[in-house]
C-alpha positions in Angstrom: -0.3 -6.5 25.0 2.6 -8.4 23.2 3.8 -9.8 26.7 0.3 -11.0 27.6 -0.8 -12.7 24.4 2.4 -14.3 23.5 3.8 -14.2 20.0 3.3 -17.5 19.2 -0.8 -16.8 19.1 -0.2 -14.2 16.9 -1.5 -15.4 14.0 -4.6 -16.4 15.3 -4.9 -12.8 17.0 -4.2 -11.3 13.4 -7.0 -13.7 11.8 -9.3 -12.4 14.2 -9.1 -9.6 13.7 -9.4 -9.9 9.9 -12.6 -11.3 10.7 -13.5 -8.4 12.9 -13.3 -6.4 10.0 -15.0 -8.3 7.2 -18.0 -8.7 10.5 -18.0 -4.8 11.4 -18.1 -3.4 8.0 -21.2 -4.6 6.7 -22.9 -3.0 9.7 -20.8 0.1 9.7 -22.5 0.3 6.7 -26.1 -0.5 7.5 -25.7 2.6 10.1 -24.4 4.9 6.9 -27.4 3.7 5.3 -29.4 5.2 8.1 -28.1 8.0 9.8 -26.3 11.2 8.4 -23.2 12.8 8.8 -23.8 14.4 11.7 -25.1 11.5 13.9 -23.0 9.3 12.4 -19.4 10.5 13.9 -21.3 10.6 17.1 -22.0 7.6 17.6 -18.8 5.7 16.2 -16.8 8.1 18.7 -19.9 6.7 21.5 -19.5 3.1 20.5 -15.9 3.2 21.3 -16.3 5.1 24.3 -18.4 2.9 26.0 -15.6 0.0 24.9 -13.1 1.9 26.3 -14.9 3.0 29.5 -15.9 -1.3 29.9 -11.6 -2.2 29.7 -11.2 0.4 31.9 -13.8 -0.8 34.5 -12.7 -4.8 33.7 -8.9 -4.5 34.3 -9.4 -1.9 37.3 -11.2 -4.7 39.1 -8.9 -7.3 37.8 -5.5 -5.2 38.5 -3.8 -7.0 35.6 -5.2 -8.1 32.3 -5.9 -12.0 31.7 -5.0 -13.5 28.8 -8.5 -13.4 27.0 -8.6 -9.8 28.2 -5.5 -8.7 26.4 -6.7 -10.9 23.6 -10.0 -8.8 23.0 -8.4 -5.6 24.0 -5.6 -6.3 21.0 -8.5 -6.7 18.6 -10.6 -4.3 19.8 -7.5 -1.7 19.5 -7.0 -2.6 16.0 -10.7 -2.6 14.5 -11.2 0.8 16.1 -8.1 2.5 14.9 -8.7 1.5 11.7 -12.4 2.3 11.5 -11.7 5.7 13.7 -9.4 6.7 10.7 -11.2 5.4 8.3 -14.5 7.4 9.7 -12.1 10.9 9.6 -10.8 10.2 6.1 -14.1 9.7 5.1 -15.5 12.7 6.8 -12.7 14.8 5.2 -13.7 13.3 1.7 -16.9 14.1 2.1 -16.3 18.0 3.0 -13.4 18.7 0.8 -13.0 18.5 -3.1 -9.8 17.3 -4.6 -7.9 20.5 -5.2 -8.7 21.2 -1.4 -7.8 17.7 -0.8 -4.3 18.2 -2.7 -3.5 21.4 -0.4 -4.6 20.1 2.5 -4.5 16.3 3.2 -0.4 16.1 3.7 -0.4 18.8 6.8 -3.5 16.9 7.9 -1.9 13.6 7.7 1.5 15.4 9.9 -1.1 16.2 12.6 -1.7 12.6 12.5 2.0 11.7 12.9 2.2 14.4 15.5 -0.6 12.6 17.6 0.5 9.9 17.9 4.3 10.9 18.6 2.8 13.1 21.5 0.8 10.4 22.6 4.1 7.4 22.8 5.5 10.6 25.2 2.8 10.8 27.1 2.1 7.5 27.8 5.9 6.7 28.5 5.6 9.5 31.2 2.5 8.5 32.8 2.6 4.9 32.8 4.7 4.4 35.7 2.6 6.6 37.7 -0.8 5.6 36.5 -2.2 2.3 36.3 -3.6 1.0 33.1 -7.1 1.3 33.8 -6.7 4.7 34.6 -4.5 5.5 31.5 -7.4 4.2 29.8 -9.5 6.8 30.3 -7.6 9.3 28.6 -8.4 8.1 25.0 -12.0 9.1 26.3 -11.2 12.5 26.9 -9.5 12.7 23.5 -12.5 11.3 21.5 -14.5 14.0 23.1 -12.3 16.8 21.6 -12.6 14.7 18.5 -16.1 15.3 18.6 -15.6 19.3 19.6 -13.3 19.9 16.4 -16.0 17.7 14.4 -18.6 19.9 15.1 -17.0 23.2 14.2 -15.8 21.6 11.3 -19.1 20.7 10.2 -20.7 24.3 11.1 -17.9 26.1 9.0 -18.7 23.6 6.0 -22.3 24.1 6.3 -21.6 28.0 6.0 -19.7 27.3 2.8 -22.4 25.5 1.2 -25.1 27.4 2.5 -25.7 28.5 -1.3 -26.2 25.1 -2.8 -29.3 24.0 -3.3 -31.6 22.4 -0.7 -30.4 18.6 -1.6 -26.5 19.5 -1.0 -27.7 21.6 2.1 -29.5 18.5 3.6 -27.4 15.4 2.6 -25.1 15.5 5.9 -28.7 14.6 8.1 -29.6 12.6 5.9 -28.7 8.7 5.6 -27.1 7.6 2.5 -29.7 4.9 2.0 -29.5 1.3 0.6 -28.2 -1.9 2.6 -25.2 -3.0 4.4 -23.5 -4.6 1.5 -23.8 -1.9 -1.1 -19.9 -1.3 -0.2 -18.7 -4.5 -1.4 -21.3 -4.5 -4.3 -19.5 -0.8 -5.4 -16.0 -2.1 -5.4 -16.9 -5.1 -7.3 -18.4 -2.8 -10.0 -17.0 0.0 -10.0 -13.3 -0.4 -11.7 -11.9 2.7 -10.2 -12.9 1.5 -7.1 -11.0 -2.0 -8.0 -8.3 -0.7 -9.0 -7.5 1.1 -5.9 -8.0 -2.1 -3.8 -5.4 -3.3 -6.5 -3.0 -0.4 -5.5 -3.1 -1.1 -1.9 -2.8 -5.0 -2.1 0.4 -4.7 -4.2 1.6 -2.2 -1.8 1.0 -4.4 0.8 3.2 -7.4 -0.7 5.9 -4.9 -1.6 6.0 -3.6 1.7 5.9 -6.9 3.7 8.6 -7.8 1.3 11.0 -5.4 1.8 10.1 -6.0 6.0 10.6 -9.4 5.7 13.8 -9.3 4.4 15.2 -6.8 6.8 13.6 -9.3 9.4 15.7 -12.3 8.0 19.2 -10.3 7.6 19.3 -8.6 10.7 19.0 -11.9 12.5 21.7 -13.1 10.4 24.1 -10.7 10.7 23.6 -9.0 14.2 23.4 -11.4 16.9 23.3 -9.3 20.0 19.3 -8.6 20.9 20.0 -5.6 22.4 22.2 -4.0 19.1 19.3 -5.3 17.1 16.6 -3.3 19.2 19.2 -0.4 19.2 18.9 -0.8 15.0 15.2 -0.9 14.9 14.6 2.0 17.0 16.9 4.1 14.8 14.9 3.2 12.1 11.7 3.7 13.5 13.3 7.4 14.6 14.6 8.2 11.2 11.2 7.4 9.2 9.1 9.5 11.8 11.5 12.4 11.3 11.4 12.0 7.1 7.6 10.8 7.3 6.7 14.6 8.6 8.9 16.3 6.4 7.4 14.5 3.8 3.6 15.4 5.1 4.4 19.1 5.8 6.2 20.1 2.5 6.5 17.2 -0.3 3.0 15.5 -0.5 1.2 19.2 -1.0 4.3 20.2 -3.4 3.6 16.9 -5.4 0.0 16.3 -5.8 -0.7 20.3 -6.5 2.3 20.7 -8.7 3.3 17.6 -10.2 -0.8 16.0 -10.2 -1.3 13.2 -8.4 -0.4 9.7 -11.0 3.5 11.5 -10.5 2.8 11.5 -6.4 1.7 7.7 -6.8 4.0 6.7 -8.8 7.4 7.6 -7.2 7.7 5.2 -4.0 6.8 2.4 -6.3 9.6 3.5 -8.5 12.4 4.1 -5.9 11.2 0.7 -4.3 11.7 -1.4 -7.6 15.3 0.2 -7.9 15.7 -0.8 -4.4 14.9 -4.2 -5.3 17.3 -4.1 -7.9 19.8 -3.3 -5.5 19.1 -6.0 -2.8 18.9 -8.4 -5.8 22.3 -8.4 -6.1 23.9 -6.4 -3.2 21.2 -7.6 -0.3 23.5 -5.9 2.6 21.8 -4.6 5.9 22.7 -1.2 5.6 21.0 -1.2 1.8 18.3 -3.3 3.3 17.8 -0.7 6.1 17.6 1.9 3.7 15.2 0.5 1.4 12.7 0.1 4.3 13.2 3.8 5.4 12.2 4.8 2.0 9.2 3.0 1.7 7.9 3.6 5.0 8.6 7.3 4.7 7.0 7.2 1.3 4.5 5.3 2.1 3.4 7.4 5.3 4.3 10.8 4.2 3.1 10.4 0.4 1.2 7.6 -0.5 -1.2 7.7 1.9 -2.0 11.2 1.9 -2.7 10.9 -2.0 -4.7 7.5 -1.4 -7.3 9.6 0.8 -7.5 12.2 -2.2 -8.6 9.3 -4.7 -11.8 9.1 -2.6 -12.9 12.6 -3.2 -14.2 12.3 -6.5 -16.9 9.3 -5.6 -20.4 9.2 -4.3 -21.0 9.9 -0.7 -22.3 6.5 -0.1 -18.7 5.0 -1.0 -17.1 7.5 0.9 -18.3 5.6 3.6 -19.4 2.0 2.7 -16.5 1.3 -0.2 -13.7 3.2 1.7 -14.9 1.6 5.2 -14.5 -1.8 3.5 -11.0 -1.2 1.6 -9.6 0.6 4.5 -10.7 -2.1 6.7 -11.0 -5.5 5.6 -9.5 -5.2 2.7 -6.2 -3.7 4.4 -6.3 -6.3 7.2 -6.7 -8.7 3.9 -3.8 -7.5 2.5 -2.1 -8.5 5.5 -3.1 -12.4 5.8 -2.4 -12.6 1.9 1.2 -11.1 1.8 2.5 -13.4 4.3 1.3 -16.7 2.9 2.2 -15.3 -0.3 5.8 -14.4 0.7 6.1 -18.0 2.4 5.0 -19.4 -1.1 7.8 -17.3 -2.6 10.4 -18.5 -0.1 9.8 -22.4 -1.2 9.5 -21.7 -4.6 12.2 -19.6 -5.5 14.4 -19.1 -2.7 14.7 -16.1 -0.4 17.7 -14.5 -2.3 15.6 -14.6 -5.0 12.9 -13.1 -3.7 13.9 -9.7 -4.4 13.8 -10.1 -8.6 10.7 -11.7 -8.2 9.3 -7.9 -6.5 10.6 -5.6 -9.2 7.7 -6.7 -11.4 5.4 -6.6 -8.7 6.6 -2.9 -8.1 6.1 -1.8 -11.6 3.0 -3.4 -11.6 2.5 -1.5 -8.3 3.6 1.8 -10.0 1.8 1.7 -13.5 -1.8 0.7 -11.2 -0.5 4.2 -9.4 -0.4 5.5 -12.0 -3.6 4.6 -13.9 -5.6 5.4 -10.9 -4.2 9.2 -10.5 -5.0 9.5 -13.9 -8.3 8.2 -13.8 -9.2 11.1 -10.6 -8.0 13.4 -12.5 -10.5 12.6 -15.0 -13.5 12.3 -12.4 -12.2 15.5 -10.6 -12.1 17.8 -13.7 -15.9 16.3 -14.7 -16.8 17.1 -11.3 -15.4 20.6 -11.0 -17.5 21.1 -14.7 
């Protein structure tokens, strides 16, 4: 959609979408308060169906998408792949406990990966072959399965907690109650809550930091487009390769064995280091290899042990808090990095930049750290 919206709208198409989010969530959450687990996955997967099944109908008649088309599609594709993910990671929160969580979310986040990889190759083959509106149906088909491997995961949790009493038993067709905003209202009180939103914003800067600056060094140093494309896709390659290696062995090995503040605390670490490093040595090999790490980290640890934080809390912020932080609050993080990071480029300079991010990334690490410590707490009072 990049060749039909143009880059220079952008930032409009990126504010949009932050106000997609902060719109959507407060009635994502009004349906929570409603509906159950067991209708609610049906019809978020429904919803986006009939979206999807509407593009498809709009650019087969058209042949090739307009501009306001492509415009809508782009946001569309964004609020639903972050609410769709959102929705499963809240789903899985909801069934498993954190020990189960620890064992399980790093080979579930690698399926993940594995999707989508599977999913570039497929539409790479296909896409001369099959026109757009056609491709378009496929993500139908796959929400359906989505729905098939819901199911059966909800029957075999229902069999492991047919014992509980009647109140556990009937929770998942039940509604959580309460109103649309309760998932704003439970951040702002809750602290652990907070501090998680904390945790992801300063991972946010750091991370747009570290992009940035490859951004501005590669188009120093390389001036052949093609060489830097060539650069980037190695990149890309290499943290897809370490990001499932991660997911399959280290995140389980780390949060089970080490506890999760450790498992939090260790990009955040490595990143401030390589911050040191481009402070004074800010080369496009070391700059390269600082953004592998943290995309690696990021994918293949951090987020893994972010979805295990959510374990310990209430159903209803399962859905409503972790909607919102995983939503608007992400998309959030976005708009506020980049104005922040221009800020930082006028005040200080952008070779400066860099020593201004180590403190930000210990900051980043000790709020890792705080916030593993504090589940640990709430998991053990759980399990008692």
């Amino acid at each position: 959609m990049g060749t039909i919206v143009g880059e220079k709208h952008f930032d409009l198409i990126f504010l949009a979408i932050f106000i997609s989010m902060l719109l959507a969530s407060p009635l994502f959450s009004a349906l929570v308060a409603r509906v159950g687990r067991n209708r609610l996955v049906p019809i978020v997967f429904r919803f986006f169906t009939v979206w999807l099944i509407g593009f498809s109908l709009v650019i087969g008649q058209t042949g090739q998408p307009s501009f306001w088309t492509g415009c809508v599609f782009f946001v569309w594709v964004s609020v639903f792949n972050l609410f769709a993910v959102s929705l499963f990671w809240s789903v899985l929160a909801d069934l498993f406990s954190s020990d189960q969580g620890k064992n399980l979310f790093g080979l579930v986040s690698a399926g993940g990966s594995l999707g989508g990889l599977f999913a570039s190759l497929i539409v790479g083959l296909f896409a001369g072959s099959i026109d757009t509106a056609t491709l378009l149906l496929l993500p139908v088909l796959l929400l359906e399965i989505g729905l098939f491997c819901f199911r059966r995961l909800q029957t075999a949790a229902e069999k492991m907690t047919s014992g509980n009493p009647p109140a556990i038993r009937l929770a998942p067709q039940q509604g959580t109650g309460g109103t649309a905003w309760d998932g704003i209202v439970s951040i702002l009180r809750n602290p652990y809550l907070m501090t998680i939103c904390v945790f992801l914003l300063l991972g946010k800067f750091c991370a747009t930091t570290v992009y940035l600056q490859l951004i501005n060094v590669v188009a120093n140093e390389v001036e052949a487009i093609e060489l830097r494309t060539k650069l980037f896709a190695f990149e890309n390659g290499i943290v897809q390769v370490l990001t499932l290696l991660c997911q399959l062995f280290l995140a389980r090995l780390l949060m089970s064995r080490a506890g999760l503040p450790t498992t939090l605390v260790v990009v955040p670490l490595g990143l401030a280091l390589g911050f040191l490093g481009l402070a004074f040595a800010p080369t496009i090999w070391l700059t390269f290899g600082v953004q592998i790490v943290v995309r690696s980290g990021t994918f293949g640890l951090l987020n893994p042990a972010r979805e295990v934080l959510f374990t310990v809390v209430t159903r209803d912020e399962k859905y409503k808090a972790k909607n919102f932080i995983d939503t608007a609050v992400f998309r959030g993080g976005d708009v506020a990095t980049s104005q922040i990071y221009k800020f930082l480029i006028t005040a200080v300079g952008r070779t400066n930049i860099p020593l201004v991010a180590i403190p930000c990334a210990l900051v980043w690490a000790s709020t890792g750290w705080f916030v593993g410590t504090l589940q640990s707490r709430l998991a053990g009072k759980k399990s008692s």
